[in-house]
N, C-alpha and C positions, 0 to 999 in steps of 0.2 A: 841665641839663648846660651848662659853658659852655663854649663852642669858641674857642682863638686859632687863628688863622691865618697866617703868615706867608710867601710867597714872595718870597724875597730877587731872586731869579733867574729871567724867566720870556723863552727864545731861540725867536723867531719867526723862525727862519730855512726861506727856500725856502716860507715859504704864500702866496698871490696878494691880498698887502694892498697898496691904497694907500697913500701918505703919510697919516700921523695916522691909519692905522685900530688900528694894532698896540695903543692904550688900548681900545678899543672891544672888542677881543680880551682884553683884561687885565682890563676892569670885567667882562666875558660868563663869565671862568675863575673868579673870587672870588667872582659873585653865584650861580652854578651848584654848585659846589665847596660854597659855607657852607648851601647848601639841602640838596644831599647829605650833608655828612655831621649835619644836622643832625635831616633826615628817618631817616637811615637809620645814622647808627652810623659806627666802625668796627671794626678788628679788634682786638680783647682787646688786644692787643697793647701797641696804640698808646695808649690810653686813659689812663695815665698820664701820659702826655706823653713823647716824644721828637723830636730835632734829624735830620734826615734830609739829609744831604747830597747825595742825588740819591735819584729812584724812576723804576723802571721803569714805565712805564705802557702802556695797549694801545693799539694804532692805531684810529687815523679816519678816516673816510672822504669825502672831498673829494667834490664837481661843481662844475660851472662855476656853480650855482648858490646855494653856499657864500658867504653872507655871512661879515661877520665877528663878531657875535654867533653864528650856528648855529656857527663853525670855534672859540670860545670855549668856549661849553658840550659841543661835543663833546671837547674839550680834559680842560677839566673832569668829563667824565663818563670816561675814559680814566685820570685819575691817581687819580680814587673807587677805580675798580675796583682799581687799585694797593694804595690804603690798607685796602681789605677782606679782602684776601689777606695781608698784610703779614702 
């Protein structure tokens, strides 16, 4: 199966990044995201390929000890669950 992936749009607003960390959030949502949905699918749905203007995805959960890889992949593990339902 081949997967494209595209996020044109990805608003990191209100999470506790320094300067320059918000890539490091960006490379942690695409390397997470193409794992999942490569390990696990997604919903019949999608499979043929569609354009998604926005998805709802589920919440994550922060601590002060959230880098920003772990606040990436949890990101990414958040808009999965989105496209599994879809």
């Amino acid at each position: 199966m081949k997967i494209n992936l595209h996020i044109e749009r990805l608003v990191l607003d209100g999470l506790p990044l320094a300067d320059g960390q918000g890539a490091i959030v960006r490379a942690a949502v695409e390397g997470e995201l193409a794992r999942l949905l490569s390990e696990g699918g997604m919903a019949p749905g999608l499979q043929s390929g569609i354009a998604m203007p926005s998805l709802r995805a589920g919440a994550i959960n922060l601590n002060a000890d959230s880098g920003p890889a772990q606040i990436g992949q949890q990101l990414a593990q958040a808009v999965y669950g989105g496209l599994t339902t879809t």
